[in-house]
N, C-alpha and C positions, 0 to 999 in steps of 0.2 A: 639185171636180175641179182647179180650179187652184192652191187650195192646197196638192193631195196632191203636183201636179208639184215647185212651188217648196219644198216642202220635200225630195222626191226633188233636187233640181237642189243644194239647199245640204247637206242630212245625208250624202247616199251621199259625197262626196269626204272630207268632216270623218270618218268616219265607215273609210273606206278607208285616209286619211292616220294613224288613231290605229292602224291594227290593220297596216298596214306598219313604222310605227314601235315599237310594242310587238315584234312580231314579230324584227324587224331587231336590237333592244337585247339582246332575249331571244339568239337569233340568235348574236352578238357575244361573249355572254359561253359559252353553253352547247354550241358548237360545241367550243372549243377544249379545255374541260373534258371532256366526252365522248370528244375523237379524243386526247387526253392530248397535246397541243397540235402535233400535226401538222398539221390543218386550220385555217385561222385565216379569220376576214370582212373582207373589205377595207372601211374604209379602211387599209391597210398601212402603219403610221406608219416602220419605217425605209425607207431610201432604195436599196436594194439594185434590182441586175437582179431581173428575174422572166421564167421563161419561158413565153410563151404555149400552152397548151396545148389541149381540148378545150374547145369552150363557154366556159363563164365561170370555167373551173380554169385556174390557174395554178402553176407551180413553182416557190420561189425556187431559189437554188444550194446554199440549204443543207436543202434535200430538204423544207422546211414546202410544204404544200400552198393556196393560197390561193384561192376561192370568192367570188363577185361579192357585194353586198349584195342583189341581189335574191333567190338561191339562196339567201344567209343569214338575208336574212326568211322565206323559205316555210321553209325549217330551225325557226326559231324559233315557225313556228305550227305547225307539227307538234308539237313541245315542247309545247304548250302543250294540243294536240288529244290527244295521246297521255297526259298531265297527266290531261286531265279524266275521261277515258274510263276510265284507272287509278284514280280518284276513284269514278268511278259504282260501278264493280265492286267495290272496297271496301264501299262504303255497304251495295251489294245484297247482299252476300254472308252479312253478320251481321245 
């Protein structure tokens, strides 16, 4: 029993941290290719106004739409959930 917690108490963060970060990378790159680069994941590297808008969307001025890293991670495991589910249905199919 105490081993199952201390391993819950150290795996589930490690474990959270790798699949937010996959996610977020995934995210990062396949948002903007998707939306043919209207939507982009912040961190926003130029230095421009952005206007704040619903939740964690923003607008710069030149009409790119920008989405928090956290919205861009769950983006990114969708990618990846939608991936695999495409995968299954291939396999089953033939």
């Amino acid at each position: 029993m105490p081993l199952s917690a201390i391993a819950e108490a150290i795996l589930q963060p490690v474990f959270e941290a790798v699949l937010h970060v996959a996610g977020y990378l995934t995210g990062y790159v396949a948002v903007p290719l998707l939306t043919l680069g209207r939507v982009r994941v912040e961190p926003d590297t130029s230095k421009e106004v952005v206007f704040p808008m619903v939740g964690g969307v923003k607008r710069r001025s030149d009409g790119v739409w920008i989405i928090d890293a956290e919205f861009g991670a769950l983006c990114g495991i969708v990618v990846w959930v939608m991936l695999g589910v495409g995968i299954y249905f291939w396999h089953t199919r033939f």
